[in-house]
C-alpha positions as YAML, in Angstrom:
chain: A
units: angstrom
residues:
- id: 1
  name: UNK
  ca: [25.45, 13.03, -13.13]
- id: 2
  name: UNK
  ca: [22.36, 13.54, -10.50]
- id: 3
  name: UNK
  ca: [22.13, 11.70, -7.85]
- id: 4
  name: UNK
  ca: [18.89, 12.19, -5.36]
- id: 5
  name: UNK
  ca: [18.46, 10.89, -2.24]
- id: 6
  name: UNK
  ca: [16.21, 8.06, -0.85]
- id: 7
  name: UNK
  ca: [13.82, 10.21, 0.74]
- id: 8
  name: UNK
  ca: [13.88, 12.99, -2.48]
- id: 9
  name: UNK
  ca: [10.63, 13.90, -4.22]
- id: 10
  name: UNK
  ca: [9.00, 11.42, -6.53]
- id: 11
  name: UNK
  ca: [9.46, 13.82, -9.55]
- id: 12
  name: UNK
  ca: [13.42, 14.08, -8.48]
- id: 13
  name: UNK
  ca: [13.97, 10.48, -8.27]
- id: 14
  name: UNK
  ca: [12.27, 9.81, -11.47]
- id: 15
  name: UNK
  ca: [15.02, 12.31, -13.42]
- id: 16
  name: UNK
  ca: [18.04, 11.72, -11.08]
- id: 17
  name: UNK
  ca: [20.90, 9.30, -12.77]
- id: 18
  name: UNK
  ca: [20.85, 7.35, -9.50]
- id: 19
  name: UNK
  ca: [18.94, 7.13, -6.21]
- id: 20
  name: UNK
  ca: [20.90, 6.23, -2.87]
- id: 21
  name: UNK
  ca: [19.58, 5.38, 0.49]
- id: 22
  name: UNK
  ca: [18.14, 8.18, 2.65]
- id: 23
  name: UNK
  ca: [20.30, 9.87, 5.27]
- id: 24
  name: UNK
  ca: [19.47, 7.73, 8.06]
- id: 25
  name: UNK
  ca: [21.01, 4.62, 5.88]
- id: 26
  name: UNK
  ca: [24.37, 6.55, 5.14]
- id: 27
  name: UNK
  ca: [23.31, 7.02, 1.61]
- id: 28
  name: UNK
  ca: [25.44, 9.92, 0.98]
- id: 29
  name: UNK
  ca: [28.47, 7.76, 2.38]
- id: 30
  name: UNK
  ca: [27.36, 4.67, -0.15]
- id: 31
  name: UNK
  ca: [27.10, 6.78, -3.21]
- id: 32
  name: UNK
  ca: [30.51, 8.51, -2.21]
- id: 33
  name: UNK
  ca: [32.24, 5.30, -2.23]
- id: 34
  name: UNK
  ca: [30.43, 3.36, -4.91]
- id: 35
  name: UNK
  ca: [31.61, 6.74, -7.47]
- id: 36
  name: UNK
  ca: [35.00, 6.73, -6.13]
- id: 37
  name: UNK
  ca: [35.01, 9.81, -4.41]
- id: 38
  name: UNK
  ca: [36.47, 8.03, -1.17]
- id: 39
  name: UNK
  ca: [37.35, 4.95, -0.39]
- id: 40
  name: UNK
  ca: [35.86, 2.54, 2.17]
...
């Protein structure tokens, strides 16, 4: 499973499994949650 972030390269995003939000809109936090890796 890859997961980039928002603001990643073009070429990343393009490959990744799923893009979150950049760092400045917690995007890190979201995907954490929205895989189960912590709860909300």
């Amino acid at each position: 499973m890859g997961i980039a972030m928002g603001n990643a390269k073009p070429g990343l995003k393009a490959i990744a499994d799923d893009v979150t939000g950049t760092i400045e809109e917690d995007g890190l936090y979201h995907s954490f949650v929205k895989y189960g890796l912590i709860q909300s």
